[in-house]
MARLUMMI-407867 format. One record per residue (C-alpha): residue in one letter; residue number from 0; x, y, z. Coordinates in nm, 2 decimals. Example, Ala and Ser with C-alpha at 12.3 -4.5 7.8 and 13.67 -1.06 7.14 Angstrom:
+------+------+--------+--------+--------+
! rovo ! zaro !     c1 !     c2 !     c3 !
+------+------+--------+--------+--------+
!    A !    0 !   1.23 !  -0.45 !   0.78 !
!    S !    1 !   1.37 !  -0.11 !   0.71 !
+------+------+--------+--------+--------+
END
This chain:
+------+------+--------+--------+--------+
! rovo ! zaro !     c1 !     c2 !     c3 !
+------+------+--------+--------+--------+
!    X !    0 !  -1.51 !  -0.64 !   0.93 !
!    X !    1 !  -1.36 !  -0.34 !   1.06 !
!    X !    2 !  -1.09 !  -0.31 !   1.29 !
!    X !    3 !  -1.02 !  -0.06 !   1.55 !
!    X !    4 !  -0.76 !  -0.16 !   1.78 !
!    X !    5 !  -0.59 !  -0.40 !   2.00 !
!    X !    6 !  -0.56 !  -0.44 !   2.37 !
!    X !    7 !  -0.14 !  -0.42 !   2.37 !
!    X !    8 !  -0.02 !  -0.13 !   2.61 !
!    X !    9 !   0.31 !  -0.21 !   2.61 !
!    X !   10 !   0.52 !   0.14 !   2.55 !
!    X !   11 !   0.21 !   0.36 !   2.56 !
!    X !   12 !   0.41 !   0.64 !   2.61 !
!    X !   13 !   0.58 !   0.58 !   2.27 !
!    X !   14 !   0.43 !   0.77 !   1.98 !
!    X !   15 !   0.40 !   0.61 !   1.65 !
!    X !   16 !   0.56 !   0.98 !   1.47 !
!    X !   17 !   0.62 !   0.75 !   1.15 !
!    X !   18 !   0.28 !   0.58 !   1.12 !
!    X !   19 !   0.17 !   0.97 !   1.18 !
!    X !   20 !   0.42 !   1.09 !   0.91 !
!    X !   21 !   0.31 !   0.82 !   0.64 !
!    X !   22 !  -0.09 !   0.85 !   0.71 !
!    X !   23 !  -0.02 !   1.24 !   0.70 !
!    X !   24 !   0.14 !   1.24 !   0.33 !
!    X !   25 !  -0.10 !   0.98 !   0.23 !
!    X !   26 !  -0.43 !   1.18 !   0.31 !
!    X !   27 !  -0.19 !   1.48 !   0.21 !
!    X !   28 !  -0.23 !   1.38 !  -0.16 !
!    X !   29 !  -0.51 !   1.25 !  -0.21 !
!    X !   30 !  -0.67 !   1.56 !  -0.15 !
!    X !   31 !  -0.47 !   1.69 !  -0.39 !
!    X !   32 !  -0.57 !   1.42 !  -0.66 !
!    X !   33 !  -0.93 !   1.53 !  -0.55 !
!    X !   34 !  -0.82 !   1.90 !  -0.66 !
!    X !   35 !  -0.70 !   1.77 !  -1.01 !
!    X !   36 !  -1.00 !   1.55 !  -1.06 !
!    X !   37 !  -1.25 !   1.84 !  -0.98 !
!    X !   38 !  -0.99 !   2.10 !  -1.17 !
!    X !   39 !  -1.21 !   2.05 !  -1.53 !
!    X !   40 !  -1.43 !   1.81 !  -1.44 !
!    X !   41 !  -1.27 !   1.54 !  -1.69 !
!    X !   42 !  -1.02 !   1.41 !  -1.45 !
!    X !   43 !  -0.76 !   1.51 !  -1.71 !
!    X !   44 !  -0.49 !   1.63 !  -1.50 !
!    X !   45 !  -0.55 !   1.37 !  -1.24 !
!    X !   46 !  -0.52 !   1.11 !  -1.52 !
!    X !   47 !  -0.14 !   1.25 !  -1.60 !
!    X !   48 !  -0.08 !   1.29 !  -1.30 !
!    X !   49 !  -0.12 !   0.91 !  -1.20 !
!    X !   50 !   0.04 !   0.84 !  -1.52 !
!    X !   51 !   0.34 !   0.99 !  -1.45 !
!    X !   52 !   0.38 !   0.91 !  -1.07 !
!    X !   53 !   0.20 !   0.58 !  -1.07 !
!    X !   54 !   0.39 !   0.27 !  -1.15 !
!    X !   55 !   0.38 !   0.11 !  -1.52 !
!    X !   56 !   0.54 !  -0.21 !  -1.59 !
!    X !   57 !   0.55 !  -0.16 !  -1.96 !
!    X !   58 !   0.66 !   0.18 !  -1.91 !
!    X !   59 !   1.00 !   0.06 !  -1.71 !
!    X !   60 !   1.04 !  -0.29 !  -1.97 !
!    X !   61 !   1.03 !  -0.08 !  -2.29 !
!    X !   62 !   1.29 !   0.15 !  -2.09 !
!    X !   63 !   1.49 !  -0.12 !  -2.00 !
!    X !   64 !   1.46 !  -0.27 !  -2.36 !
!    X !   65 !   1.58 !   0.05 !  -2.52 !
!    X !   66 !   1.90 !   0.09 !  -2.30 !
!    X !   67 !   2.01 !  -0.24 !  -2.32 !
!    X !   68 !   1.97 !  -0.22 !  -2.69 !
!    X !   69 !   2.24 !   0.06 !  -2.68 !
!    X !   70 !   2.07 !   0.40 !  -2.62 !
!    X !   71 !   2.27 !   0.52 !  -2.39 !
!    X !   72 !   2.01 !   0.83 !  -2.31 !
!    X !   73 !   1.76 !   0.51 !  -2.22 !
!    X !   74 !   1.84 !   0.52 !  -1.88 !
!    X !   75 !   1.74 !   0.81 !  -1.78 !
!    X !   76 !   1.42 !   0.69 !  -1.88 !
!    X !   77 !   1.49 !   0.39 !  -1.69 !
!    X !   78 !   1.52 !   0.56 !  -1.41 !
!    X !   79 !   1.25 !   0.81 !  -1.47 !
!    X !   80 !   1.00 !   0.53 !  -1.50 !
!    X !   81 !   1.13 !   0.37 !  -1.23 !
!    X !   82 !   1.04 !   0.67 !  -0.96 !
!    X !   83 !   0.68 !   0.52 !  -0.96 !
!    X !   84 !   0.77 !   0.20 !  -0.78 !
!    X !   85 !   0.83 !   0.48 !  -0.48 !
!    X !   86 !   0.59 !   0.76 !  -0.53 !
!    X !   87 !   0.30 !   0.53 !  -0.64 !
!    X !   88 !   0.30 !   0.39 !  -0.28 !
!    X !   89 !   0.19 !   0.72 !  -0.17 !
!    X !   90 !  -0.16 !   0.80 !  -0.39 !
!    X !   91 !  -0.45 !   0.64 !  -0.45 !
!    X !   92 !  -0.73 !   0.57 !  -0.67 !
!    X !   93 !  -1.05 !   0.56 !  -0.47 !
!    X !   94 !  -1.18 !   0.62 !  -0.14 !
!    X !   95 !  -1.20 !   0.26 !  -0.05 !
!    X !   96 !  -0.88 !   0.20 !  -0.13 !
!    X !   97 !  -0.71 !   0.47 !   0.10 !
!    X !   98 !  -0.98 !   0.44 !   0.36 !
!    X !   99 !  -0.89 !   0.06 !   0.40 !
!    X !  100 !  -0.48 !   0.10 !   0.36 !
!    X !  101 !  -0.50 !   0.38 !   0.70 !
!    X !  102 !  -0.72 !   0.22 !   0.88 !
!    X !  103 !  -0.51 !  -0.09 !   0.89 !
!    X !  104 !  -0.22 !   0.12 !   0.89 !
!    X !  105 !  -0.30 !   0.27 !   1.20 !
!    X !  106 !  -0.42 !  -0.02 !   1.36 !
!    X !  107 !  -0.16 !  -0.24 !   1.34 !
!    X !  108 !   0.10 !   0.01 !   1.26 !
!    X !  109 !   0.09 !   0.20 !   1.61 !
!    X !  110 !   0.18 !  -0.09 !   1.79 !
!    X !  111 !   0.47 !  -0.22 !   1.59 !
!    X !  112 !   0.62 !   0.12 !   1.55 !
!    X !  113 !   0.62 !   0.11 !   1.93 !
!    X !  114 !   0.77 !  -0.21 !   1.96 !
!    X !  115 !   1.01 !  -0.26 !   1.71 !
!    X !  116 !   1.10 !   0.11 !   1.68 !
!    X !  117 !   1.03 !   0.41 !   1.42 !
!    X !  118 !   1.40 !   0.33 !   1.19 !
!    X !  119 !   1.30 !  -0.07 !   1.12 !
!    X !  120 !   0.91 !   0.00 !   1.11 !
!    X !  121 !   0.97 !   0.26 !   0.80 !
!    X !  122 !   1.25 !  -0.03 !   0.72 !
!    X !  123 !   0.97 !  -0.23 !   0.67 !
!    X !  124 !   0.75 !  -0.01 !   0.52 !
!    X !  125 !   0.94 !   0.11 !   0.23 !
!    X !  126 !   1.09 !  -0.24 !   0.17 !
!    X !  127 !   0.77 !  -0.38 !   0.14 !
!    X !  128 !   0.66 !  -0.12 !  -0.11 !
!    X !  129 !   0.90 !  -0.13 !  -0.35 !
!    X !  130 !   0.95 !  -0.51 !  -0.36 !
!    X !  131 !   0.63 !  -0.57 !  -0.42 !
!    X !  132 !   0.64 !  -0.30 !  -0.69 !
!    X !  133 !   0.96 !  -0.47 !  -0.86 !
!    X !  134 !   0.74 !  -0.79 !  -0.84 !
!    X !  135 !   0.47 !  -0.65 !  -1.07 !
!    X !  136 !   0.70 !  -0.52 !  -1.31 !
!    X !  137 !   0.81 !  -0.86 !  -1.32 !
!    X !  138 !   0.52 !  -1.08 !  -1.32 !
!    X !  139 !   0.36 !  -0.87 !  -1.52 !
!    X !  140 !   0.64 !  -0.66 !  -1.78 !
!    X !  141 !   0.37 !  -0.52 !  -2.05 !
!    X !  142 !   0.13 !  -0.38 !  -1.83 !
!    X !  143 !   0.01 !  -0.02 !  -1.93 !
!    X !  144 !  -0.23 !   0.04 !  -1.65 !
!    X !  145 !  -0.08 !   0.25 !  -1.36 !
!    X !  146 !  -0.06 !   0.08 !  -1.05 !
!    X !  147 !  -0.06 !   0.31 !  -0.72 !
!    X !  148 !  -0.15 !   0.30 !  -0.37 !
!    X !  149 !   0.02 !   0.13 !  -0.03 !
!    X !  150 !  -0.13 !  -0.19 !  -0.03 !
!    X !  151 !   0.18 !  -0.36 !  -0.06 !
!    X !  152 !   0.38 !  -0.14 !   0.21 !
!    X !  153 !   0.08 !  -0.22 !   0.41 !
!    X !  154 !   0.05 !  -0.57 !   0.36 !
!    X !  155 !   0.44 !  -0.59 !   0.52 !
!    X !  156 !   0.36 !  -0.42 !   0.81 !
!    X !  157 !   0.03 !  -0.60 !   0.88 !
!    X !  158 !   0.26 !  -0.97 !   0.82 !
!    X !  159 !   0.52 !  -0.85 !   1.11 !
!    X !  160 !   0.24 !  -0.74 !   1.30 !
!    X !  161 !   0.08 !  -1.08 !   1.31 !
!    X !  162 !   0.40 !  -1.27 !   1.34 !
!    X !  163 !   0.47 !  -1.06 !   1.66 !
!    X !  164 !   0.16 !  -1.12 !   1.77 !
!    X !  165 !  -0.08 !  -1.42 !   1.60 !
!    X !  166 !  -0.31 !  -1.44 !   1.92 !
!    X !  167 !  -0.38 !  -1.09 !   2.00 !
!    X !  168 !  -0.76 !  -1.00 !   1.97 !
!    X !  169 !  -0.82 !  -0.69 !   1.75 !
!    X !  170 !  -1.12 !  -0.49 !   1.86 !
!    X !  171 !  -1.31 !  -0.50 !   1.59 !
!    X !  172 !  -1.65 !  -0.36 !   1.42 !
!    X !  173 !  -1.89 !  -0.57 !   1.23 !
!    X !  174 !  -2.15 !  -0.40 !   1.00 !
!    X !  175 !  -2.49 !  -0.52 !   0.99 !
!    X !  176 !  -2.71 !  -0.29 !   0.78 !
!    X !  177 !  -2.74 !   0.01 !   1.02 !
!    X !  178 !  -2.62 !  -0.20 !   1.30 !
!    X !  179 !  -2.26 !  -0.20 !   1.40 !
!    X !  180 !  -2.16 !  -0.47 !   1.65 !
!    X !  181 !  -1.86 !  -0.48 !   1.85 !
!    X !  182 !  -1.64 !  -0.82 !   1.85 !
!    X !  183 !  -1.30 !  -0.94 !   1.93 !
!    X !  184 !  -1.13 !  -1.11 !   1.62 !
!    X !  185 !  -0.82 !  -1.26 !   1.67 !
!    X !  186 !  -0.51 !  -1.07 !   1.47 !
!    X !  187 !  -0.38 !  -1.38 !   1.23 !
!    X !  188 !  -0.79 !  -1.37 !   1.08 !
!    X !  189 !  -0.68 !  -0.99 !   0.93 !
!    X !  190 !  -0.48 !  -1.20 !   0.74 !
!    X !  191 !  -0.71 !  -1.34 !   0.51 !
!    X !  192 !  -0.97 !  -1.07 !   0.55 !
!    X !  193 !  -0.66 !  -0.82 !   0.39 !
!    X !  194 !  -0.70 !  -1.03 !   0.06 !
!    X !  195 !  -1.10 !  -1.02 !   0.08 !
!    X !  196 !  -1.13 !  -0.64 !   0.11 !
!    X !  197 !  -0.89 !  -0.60 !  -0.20 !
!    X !  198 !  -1.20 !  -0.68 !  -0.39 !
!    X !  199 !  -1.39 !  -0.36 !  -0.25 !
!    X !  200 !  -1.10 !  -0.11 !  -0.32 !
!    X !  201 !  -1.32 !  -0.01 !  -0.64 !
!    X !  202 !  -1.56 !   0.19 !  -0.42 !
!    X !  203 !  -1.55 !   0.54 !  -0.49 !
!    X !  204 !  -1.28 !   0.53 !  -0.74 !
!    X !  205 !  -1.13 !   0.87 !  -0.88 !
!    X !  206 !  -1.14 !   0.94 !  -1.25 !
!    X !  207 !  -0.84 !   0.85 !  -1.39 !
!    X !  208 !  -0.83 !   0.88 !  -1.75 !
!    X !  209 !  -0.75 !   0.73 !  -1.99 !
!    X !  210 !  -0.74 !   0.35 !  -1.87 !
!    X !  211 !  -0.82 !   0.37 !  -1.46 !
!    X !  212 !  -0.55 !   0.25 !  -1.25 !
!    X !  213 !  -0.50 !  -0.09 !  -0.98 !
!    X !  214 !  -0.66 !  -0.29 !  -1.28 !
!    X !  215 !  -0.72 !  -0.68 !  -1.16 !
!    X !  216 !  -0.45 !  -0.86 !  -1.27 !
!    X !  217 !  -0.16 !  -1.07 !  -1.13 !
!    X !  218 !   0.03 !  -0.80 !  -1.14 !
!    X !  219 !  -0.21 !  -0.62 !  -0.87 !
!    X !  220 !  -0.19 !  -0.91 !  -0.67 !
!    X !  221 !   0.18 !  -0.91 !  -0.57 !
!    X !  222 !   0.07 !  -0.70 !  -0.27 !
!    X !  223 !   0.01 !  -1.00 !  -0.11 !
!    X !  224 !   0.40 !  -1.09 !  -0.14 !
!    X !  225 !   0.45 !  -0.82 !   0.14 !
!    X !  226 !   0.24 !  -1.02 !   0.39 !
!    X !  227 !   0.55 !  -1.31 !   0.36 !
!    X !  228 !   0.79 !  -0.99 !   0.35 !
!    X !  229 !   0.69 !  -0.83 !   0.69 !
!    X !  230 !   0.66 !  -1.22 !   0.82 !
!    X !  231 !   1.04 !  -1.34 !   0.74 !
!    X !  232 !   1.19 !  -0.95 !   0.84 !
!    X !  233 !   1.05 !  -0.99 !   1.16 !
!    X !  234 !   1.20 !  -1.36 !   1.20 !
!    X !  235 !   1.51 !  -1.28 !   1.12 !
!    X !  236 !   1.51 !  -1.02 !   1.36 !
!    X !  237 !   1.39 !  -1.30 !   1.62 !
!    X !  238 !   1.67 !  -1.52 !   1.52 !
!    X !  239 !   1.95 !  -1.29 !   1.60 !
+------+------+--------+--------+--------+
END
């Protein structure tokens, strides 16, 4: 199920300049992990890149560890490993994976940007990202697999989207073979179709040596913690 768009005009003549900004750097670097995959032919840079830009649990634990222990020079490393919980957000590992996080991104992102405004829809954003990133670290500390891309970030936006607006049809695509058919799904069904598509972010995935990256674990599926995220910012907002 792919979806395309939705039938709310309210504050057309609004542009969504963050939703622009964020698909901008996202398709921004990818192309550039393309460059460092394709630089040797190994996808040796591209590995350290991801490495040291992705998000490690075990790499911010055994920081932690070290500093609390009383090596004071520790936290710099703590807060060197700690970068990736931000700038992990912003790359990705396959084509699946980035194709699937701006498509919804745009989708459902241009309206709420338009509604709710460009300072609490990167609010939003950037909240969801990194507390879903603190919640890997946490649920899963010894991790050594690099964990990257916006699914989390994403996930928040799509959760206010749908608690603004749980009955609003999404024009949508549905691929048959070499038939596409057009359909009207209604916006809360994206929720649990967000979860199912997870499973297909392994499409076209980048070489990333040594180990990958976005490895299955519990760990990877915090993301879904930004769905509740986006959902209770937005009715707290309601409340007041």
């Amino acid at each position: 199920m792919i979806p395309i768009g939705d039938n709310i005009f309210l504050f057309a003549h609004k542009k969504p300049y963050i939703t622009y900004v964020l698909i901008g750097i996202s398709i921004g670097l990818f192309l550039w992990e393309l460059k460092l995959e394709l630089g040797n032919g190994l996808g040796n840079e591209l590995g350290y890149t991801i490495n040291h830009l992705g998000l490690i649990p075990a790499g911010i634990t055994n920081a932690i560890a070290a500093a609390i222990s009383g090596n004071s020079a520790a936290w710099v490393a703590v807060i060197m490993s700690s970068t990736g919980i931000f700038t992990g957000m912003f790359l990705h590992s396959s084509f699946a994976q980035i194709l699937g996080n701006l498509l919804f991104l745009w989708v459902f992102g241009n309206t709420l940007e338009k509604i709710i405004g460009h300072c609490q829809f990167l609010l939003i954003y950037l909240t969801g990202g990194i507390l879903t990133g603190l919640l890997q670290v946490l649920v899963e500390p010894n991790l050594t697999v690099p964990l990257i891309g916006g699914n989390g970030a994403i996930a928040s936006i799509l959760g206010a989207y749908i608690f603004k607006f749980p009955k609003v049809k999404i024009d949508s695509v549905l691929p048959l073979l070499v038939v596409f058919i057009p359909v009207q799904i209604p916006a809360f069904y994206y929720l649990f179709w967000w979860f199912i598509q997870q499973f297909f972010y392994g499409i076209g995935s980048l070489n990333i040596p040594p180990s990958g990256a976005n490895q299955f674990s519990i760990a990877y599926w915090m993301h879904g913690i930004g769905l509740l995220f986006g959902a209770g910012y937005m009715r707290i907002c309601k409340k007041r």
